[in-house]
VOGU-3710 file (C-alpha; in Angstrom, 3 decimals, decimal comma):
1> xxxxxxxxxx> 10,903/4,118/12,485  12,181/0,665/12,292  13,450/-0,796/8,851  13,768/-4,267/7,393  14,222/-5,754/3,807  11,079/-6,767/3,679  7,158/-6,332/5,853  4,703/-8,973/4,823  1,053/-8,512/5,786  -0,769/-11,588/6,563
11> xxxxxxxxxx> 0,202/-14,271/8,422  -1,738/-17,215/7,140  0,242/-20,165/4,995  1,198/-18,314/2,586  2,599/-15,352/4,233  4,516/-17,561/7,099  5,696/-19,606/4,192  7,313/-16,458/2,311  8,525/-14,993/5,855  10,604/-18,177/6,733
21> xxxxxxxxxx> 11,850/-18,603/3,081  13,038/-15,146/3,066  14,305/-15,257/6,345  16,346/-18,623/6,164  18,373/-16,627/3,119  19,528/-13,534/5,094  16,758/-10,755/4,413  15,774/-9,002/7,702  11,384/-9,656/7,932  8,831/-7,610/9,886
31> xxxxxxxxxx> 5,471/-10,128/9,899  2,154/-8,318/10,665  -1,090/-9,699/11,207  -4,356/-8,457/12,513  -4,703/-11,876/15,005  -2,881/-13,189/17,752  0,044/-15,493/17,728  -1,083/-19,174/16,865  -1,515/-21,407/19,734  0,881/-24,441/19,596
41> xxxxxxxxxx> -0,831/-27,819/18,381  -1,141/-30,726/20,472  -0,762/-34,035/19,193  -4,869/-34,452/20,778  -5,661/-31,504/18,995  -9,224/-32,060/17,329  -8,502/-32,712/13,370  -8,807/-29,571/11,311  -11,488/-29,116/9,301  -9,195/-27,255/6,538
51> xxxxxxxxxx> -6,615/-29,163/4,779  -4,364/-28,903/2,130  -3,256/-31,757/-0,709  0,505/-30,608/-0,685  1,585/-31,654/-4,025  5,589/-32,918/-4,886  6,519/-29,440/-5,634  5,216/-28,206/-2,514  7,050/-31,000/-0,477  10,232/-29,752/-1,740
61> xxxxxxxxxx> 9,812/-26,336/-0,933  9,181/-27,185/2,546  11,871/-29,757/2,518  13,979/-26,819/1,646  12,574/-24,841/4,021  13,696/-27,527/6,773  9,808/-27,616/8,207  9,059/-31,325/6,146  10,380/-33,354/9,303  8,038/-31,184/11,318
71> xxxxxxxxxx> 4,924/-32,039/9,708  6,503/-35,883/9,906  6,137/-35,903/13,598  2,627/-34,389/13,885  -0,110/-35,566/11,031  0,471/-35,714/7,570  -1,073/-38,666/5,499  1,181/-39,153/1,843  -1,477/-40,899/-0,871  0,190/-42,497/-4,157
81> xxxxxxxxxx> -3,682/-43,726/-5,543  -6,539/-41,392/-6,675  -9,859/-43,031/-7,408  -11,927/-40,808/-9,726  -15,726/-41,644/-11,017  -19,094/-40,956/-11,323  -21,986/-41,778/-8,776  -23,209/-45,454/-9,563  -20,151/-46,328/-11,343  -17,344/-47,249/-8,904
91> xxxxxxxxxx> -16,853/-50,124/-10,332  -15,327/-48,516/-13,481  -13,464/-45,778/-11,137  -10,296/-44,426/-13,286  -7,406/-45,125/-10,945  -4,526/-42,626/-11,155  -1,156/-44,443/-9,818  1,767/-42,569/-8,571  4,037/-45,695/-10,560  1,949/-44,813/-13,534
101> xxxxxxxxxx> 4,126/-41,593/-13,443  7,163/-42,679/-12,356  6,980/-40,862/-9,055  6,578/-41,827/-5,606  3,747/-40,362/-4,232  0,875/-38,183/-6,145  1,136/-35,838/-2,818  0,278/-35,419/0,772  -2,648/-34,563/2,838  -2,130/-32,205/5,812
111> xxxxxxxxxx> -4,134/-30,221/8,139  -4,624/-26,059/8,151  -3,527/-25,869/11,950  -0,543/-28,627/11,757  0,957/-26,952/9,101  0,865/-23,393/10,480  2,476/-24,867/13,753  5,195/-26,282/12,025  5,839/-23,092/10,077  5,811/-21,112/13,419
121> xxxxxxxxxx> 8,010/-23,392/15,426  10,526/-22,753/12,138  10,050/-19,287/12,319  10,498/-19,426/15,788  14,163/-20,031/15,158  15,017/-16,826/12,526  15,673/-13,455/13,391  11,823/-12,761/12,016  10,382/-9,552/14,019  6,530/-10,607/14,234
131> xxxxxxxxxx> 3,813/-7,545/15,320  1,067/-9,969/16,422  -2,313/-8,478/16,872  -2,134/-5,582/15,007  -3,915/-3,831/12,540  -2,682/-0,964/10,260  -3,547/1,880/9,080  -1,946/3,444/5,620  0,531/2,267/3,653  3,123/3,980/0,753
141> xxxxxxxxxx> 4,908/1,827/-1,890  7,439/3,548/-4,149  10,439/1,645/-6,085  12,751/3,549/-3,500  11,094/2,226/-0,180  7,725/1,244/1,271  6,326/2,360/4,368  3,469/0,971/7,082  1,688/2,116/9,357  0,282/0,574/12,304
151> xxxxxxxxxx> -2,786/1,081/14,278  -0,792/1,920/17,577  1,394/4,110/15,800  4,443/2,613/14,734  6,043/3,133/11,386  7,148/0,063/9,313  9,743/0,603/6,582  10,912/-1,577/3,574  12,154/-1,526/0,514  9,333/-3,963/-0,345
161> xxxxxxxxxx> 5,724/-4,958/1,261  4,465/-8,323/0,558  0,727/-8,638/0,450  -0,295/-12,184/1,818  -3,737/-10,679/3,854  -6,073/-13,388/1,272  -8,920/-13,604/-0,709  -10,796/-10,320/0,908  -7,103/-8,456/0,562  -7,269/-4,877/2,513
171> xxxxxxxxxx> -3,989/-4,164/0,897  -5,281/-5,109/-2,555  -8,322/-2,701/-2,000  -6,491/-0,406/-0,362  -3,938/0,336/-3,204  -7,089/0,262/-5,956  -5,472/-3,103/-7,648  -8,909/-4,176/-8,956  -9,644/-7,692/-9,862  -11,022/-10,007/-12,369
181> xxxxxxxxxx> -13,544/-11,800/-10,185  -16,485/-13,964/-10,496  -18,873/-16,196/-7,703  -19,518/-20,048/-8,903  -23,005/-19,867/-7,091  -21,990/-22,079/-5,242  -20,337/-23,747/-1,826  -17,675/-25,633/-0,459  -18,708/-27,834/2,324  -15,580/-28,850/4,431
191> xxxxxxxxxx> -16,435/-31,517/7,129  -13,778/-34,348/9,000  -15,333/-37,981/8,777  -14,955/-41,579/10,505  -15,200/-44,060/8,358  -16,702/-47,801/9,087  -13,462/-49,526/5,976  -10,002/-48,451/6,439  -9,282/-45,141/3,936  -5,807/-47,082/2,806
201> xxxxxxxxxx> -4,566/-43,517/1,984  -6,356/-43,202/-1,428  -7,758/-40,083/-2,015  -11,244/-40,153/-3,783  -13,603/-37,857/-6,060  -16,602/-38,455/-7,336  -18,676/-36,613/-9,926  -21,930/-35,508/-9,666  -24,261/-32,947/-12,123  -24,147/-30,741/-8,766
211> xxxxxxxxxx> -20,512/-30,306/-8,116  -17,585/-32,362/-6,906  -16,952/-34,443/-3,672  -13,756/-35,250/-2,483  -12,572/-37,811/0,128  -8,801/-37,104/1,203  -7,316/-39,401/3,667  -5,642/-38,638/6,862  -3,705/-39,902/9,184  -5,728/-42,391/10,981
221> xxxxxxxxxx> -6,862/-44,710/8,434  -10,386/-44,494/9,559  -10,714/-40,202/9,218  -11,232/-38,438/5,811  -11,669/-35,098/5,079  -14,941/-34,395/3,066  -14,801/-31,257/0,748  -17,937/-30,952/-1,415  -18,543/-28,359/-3,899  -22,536/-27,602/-3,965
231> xxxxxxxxxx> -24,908/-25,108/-5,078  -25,595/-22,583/-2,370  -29,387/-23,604/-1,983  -28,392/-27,510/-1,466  -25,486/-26,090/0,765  -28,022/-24,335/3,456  -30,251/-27,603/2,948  -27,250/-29,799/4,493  -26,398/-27,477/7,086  -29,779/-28,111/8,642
241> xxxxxxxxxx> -29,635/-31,774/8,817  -28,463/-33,474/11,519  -24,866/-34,802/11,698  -25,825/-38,584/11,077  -28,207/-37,527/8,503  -25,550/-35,203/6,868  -22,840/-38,378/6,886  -25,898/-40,710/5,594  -25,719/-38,196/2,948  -22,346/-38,336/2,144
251> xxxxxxxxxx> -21,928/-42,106/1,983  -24,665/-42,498/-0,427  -22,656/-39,400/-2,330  -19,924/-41,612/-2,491  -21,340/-45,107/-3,322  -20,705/-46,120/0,056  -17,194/-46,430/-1,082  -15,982/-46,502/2,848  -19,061/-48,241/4,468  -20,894/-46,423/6,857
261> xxxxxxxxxx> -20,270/-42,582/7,640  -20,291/-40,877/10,823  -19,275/-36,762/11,681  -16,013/-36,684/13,789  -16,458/-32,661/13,390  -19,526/-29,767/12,584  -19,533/-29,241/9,095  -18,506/-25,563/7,599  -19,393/-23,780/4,599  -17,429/-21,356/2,469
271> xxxxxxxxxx> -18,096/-19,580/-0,727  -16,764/-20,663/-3,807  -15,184/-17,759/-6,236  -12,394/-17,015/-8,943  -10,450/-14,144/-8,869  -7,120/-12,736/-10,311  -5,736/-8,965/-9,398  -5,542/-6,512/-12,045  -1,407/-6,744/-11,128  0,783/-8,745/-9,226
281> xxxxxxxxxx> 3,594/-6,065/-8,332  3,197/-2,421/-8,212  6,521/-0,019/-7,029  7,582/-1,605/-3,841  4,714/-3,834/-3,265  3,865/-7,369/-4,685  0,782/-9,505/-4,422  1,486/-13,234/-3,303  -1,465/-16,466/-2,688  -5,050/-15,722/-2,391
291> xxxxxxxxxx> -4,267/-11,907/-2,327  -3,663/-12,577/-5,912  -5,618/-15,158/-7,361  -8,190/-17,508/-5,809  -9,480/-20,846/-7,888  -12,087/-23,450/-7,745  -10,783/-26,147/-4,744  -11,964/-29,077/-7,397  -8,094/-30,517/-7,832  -6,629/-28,862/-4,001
301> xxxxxxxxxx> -4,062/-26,538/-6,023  -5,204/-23,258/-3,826  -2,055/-23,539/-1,709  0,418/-24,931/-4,075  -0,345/-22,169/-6,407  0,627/-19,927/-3,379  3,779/-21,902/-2,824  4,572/-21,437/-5,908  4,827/-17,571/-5,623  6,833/-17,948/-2,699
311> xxxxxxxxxx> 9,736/-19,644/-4,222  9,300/-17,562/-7,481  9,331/-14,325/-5,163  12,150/-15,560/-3,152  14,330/-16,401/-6,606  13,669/-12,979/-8,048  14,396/-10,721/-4,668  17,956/-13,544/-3,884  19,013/-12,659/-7,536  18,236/-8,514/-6,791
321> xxxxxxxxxx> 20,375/-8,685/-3,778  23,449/-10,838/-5,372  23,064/-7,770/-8,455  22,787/-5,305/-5,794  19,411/-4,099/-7,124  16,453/-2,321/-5,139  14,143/-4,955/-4,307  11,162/-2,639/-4,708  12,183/-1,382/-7,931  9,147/-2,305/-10,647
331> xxxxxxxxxx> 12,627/-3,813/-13,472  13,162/-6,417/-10,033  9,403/-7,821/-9,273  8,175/-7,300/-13,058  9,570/-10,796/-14,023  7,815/-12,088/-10,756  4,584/-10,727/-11,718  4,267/-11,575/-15,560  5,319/-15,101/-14,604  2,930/-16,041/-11,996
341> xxxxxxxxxx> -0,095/-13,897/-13,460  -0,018/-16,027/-16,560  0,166/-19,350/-14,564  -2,880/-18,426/-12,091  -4,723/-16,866/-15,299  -3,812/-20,831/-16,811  -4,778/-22,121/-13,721  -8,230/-20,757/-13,239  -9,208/-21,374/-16,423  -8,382/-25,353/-16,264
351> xxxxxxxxxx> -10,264/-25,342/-13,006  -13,440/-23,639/-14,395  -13,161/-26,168/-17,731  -12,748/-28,996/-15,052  -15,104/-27,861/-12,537  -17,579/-27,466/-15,598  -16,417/-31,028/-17,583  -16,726/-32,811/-14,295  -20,733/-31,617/-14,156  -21,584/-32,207/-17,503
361> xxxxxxxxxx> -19,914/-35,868/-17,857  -21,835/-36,658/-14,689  -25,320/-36,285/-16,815  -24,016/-39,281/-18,999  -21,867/-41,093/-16,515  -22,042/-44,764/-18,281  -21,189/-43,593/-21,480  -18,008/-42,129/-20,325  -17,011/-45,099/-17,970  -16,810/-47,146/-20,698
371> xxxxxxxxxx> -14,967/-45,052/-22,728  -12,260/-44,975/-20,002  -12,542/-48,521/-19,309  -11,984/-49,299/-23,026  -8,622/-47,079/-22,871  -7,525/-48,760/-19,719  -8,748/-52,362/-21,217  -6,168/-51,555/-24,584  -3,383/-50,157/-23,520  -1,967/-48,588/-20,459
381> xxxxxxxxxx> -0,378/-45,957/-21,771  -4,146/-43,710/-21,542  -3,197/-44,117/-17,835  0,239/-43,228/-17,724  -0,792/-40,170/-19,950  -3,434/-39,791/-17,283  -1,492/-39,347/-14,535  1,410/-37,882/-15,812  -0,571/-34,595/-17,083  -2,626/-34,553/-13,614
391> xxxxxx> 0,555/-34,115/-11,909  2,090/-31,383/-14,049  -1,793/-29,739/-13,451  -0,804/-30,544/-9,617  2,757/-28,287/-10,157  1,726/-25,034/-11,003
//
């Protein structure tokens, strides 16, 4: 039987992000996932169809984490200017400015693949003991030790499991933490875009009655990532059009706000849902990301939410070990798990209410445009105020 501090299950963002942040502060780290080891990325690699809008909080983490110069030297596009408005109106677009705030940048826009690559080269330098490839079998969890078992017969100990297996957790269902959970009927269509006009690293959403679509720029000025919330029945209807009729589509979405559209990759299609688990942290086991709670993609604040468990969860088990406390003791993760439950439980709301405002406003589009234009036209403080609470919403 071979024991560490600490076995996290699931190696996606999330759970690479947790194993290099505990690893980088001296706890031992078994990482087990069902898949094989990540390729390494290219710098011709194909542009990811999944990205994430890393938000300043985020940055810092990984900054702290020593993996921000990574993502520097592969793709990572930073946007200070966010152009929200309704179809027909983009003349009147409310412009959210990263000066408005007093910061220097609103966030950054990176891809699924380059991030997990810089993570893994990271990791690659930590004593982290990874069992690619393999599934398990049965797990205990008990404030004095956690065990795992794995499908070839190995035996895992811990004092504590992390959970960071996603959305569908098998840990989750496995331990009978039940969920709050709901569908929003409808779909996120994720799709990587050339653009005729330059992007100029301003990332864009536009309102309609249907759902949201949002333009996020990448690194070459001329690609944007499309993500598109949609009812399920319009979803299947774009999924059988042709690629130039599916980016003719899209530009008229958008007001032809970046001239003429073209697909640089084959659209995907994933179900939109809410969902928060019954608990964070049970004896010797906590909950982190998506294996947790899972919220509406309107605003990008999936992954920060995440990333925000990470450092919370690192905090609580460094201050355990300088007290000399079990870390799988329930009086160790407890703080852990009322603190984060109450900001995803905050957090899906505000992204339902959004998700919901932004479809209603849509149905009277020029009364509301001139409502923000009269702000903006008196005083500039409505888009200081603006900004200033999107980015605490961006900071979970």
């Amino acid at each position: 039987m071979k024991a560490y501090d600490v076995i996290i299950i699931g190696a996606g963002i999330a759970g690479l992000s947790q194993a290099l942040a505990l690893t980088q502060v001296g706890f031992s780290v078994a990482l087990v996932d069902h898949c094989q080891a990540p390729s390494a990325w290219q710098t011709a690699a194909a542009w990811d169809n999944r990205v994430f809008a890393l938000t300043p909080a985020s940055a810092t983490l990984y900054h702290d984490l020593n993996v921000w110069p990574l993502l520097l030297k592969r793709r990572i596009t930073q946007y200070q200017h966010m152009h929200l408005w309704w179809p027909g109106f983009i003349d009147r677009a409310l412009v959210l400015n990263a000066t408005d705030a007093a910061v220097s940048e609103l966030g950054h826009i990176v891809e699924q693949n380059v991030l997990r690559d810089a993570l893994w080269q990271q990791l690659s330098h930590t004593p982290l003991s990874a069992y690619w490839g393999q599934a398990w079998q049965a797990l205990t969890h008990t404030d004095a030790g956690s065990t795992l078992r794995l499908a070839d017969g190995q035996v895992l100990q811990a004092a504590l499991i992390i959970a960071a297996d996603g959305a569908h957790s098998a840990v989750r269902n496995y331990v009978a933490n039940t969920e709050l959970a709901f569908s929003h009927q409808a779909c996120a269509m994720v799709a990587t875009l050339n653009s005729e006009q330059r992007h100029q690293s301003i990332a864009r959403q536009v309102f309609h009655t249907t759902g949201t679509l949002a333009l996020l720029p990448l690194a070459n000025p001329h690609v944007s990532s499309l993500v598109w919330s949609v009812p399920v029945a319009k979803a299947e209807a774009l999924q059988r059009l042709s690629g130039s009729a599916f980016a003719k589509s899209v530009s008229l979405a958008v007001d032809h706000v970046l001239g003429e559209l073209s697909l640089e990759s084959k659209p995907q299609c994933f179900p939109l849902q809410a969902l928060c688990a019954d608990t964070f942290v049970m004896p010797g086991l906590a909950f982190i990301a998506d294996a947790a709670h899972v919220i509406h993609p309107l605003a990008g604040l999936g992954l920060n939410l995440g990333l925000a468990d990470v450092a919370c969860l690192t905090g609580q088990l460094l201050k355990a070990k300088r007290l000399k406390r079990p870390l799988g003791h329930l009086s160790t993760l407890k703080p852990y798990g009322r603190r984060r439950k109450v900001a995803a439980m905050h957090m899906i709301t505000l992204m339902c209410l959004l998700e919901k405002s932004g479809r209603l406003s849509a149905k009277c589009p020029n009364i509301l445009s001139n409502l923000v234009n009269s702000c903006l036209g008196t005083k500039n403080l409505f888009k200081t105020s603006m900004t200033t609470i999107a980015l605490r919403a961006l900071n979970p």
